[in-house]
C-alpha positions as CSV (number, residue, x, y, z in Angstrom):
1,X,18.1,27.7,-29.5
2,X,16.5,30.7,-28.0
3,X,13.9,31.0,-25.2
4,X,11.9,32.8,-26.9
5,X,11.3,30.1,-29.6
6,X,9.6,28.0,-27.0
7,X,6.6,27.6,-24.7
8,X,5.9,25.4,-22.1
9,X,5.1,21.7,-22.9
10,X,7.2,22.3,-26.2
11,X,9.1,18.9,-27.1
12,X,12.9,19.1,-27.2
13,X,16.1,17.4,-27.2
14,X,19.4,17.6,-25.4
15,X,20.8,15.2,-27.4
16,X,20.0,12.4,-25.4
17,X,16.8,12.1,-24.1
18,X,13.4,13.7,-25.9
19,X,11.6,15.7,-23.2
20,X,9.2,18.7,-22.6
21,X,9.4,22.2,-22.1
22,X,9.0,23.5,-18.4
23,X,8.9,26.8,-16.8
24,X,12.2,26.1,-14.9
25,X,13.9,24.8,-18.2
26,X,13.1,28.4,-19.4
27,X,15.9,31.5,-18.1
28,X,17.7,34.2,-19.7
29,X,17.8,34.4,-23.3
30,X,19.6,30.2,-23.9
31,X,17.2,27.3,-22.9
32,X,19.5,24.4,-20.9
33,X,18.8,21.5,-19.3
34,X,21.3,19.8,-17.1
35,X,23.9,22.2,-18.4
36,X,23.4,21.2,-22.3
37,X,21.6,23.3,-24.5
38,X,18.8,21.7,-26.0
39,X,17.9,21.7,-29.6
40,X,14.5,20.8,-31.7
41,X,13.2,17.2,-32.9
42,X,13.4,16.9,-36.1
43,X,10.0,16.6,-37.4
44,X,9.3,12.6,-38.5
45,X,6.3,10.4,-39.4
46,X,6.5,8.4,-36.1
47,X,6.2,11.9,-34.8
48,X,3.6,13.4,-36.5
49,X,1.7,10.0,-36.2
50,X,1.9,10.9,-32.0
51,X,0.4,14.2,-31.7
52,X,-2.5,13.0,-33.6
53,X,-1.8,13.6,-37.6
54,X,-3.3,10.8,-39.5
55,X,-1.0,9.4,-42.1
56,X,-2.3,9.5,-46.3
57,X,-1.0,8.6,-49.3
58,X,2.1,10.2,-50.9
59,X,3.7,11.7,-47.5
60,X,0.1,13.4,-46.8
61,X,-0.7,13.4,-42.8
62,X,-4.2,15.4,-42.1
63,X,-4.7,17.1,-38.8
64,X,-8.2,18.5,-38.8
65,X,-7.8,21.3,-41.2
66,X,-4.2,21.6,-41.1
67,X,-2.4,19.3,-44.2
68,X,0.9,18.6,-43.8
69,X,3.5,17.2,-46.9
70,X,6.7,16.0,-45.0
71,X,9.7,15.2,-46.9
72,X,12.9,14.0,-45.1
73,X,14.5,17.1,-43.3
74,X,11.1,19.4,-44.0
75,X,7.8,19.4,-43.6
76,X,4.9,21.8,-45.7
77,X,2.4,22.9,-43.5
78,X,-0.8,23.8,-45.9
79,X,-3.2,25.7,-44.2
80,X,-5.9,27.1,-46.3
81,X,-3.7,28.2,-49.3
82,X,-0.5,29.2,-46.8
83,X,2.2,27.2,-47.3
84,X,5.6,26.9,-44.5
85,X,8.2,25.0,-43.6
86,X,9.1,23.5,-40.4
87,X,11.6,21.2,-39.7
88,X,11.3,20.7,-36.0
89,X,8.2,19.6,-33.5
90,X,7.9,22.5,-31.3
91,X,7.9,24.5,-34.2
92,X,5.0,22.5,-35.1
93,X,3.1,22.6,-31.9
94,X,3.8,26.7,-32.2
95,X,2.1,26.9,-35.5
96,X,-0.9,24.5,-34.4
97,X,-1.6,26.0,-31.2
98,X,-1.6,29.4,-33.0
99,X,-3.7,28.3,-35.7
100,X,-6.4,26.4,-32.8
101,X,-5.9,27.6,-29.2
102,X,-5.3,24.1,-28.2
103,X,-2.2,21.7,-27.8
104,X,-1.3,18.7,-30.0
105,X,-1.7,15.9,-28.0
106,X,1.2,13.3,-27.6
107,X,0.3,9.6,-27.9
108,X,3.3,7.7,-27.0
109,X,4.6,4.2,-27.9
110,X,2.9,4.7,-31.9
């Protein structure tokens, strides 16, 4: 994974514990922590259930105005008639802090 891909407070993995994004995690072009390089959390229910999306029927989680379809391994962001992919959180947190200025907001322990 590149830097670049990433801002601070991000949610990652480095294969064994799930952490967040700091400015010292962040040097030359490769992210690493601890001298493994991390990768992105796959995007899940239990996830999107902790930075606030509200679980529908048929896969449907609502986040304000932001509707999301998640099938294993993908997720369809529908955003007034734009439709993505993601298949990773801090690709997620990206997109919504783009789309709303602010930061999704992690709930642990749901």
């Amino acid at each position: 994974m590149k830097a670049n891909e990433l801002r601070i407070g991000n949610w990652v993995s480095n294969g064994e514990i799930e952490f967040q994004i700091t400015s010292k995690d962040i040097y030359h072009r490769d992210v690493r922590v601890y001298g493994s390089f991390i990768k992105g959390i796959p995007i899940t229910p239990e996830w999107l259930e902790r930075v606030g999306f509200v679980s529908k029927p048929n896969n449907l989680f609502i986040l304000g105005k932001i509707e999301l379809r998640y099938y294993r391994g993908r997720s369809d962001v529908l955003v007034r008639g734009i439709n993505v992919s993601y298949k990773y959180v801090h690709q997620l947190q990206n997109l919504y802090f783009a789309l709303t200025g602010e930061e999704l907001e992690y709930k642990p322990n749901i």
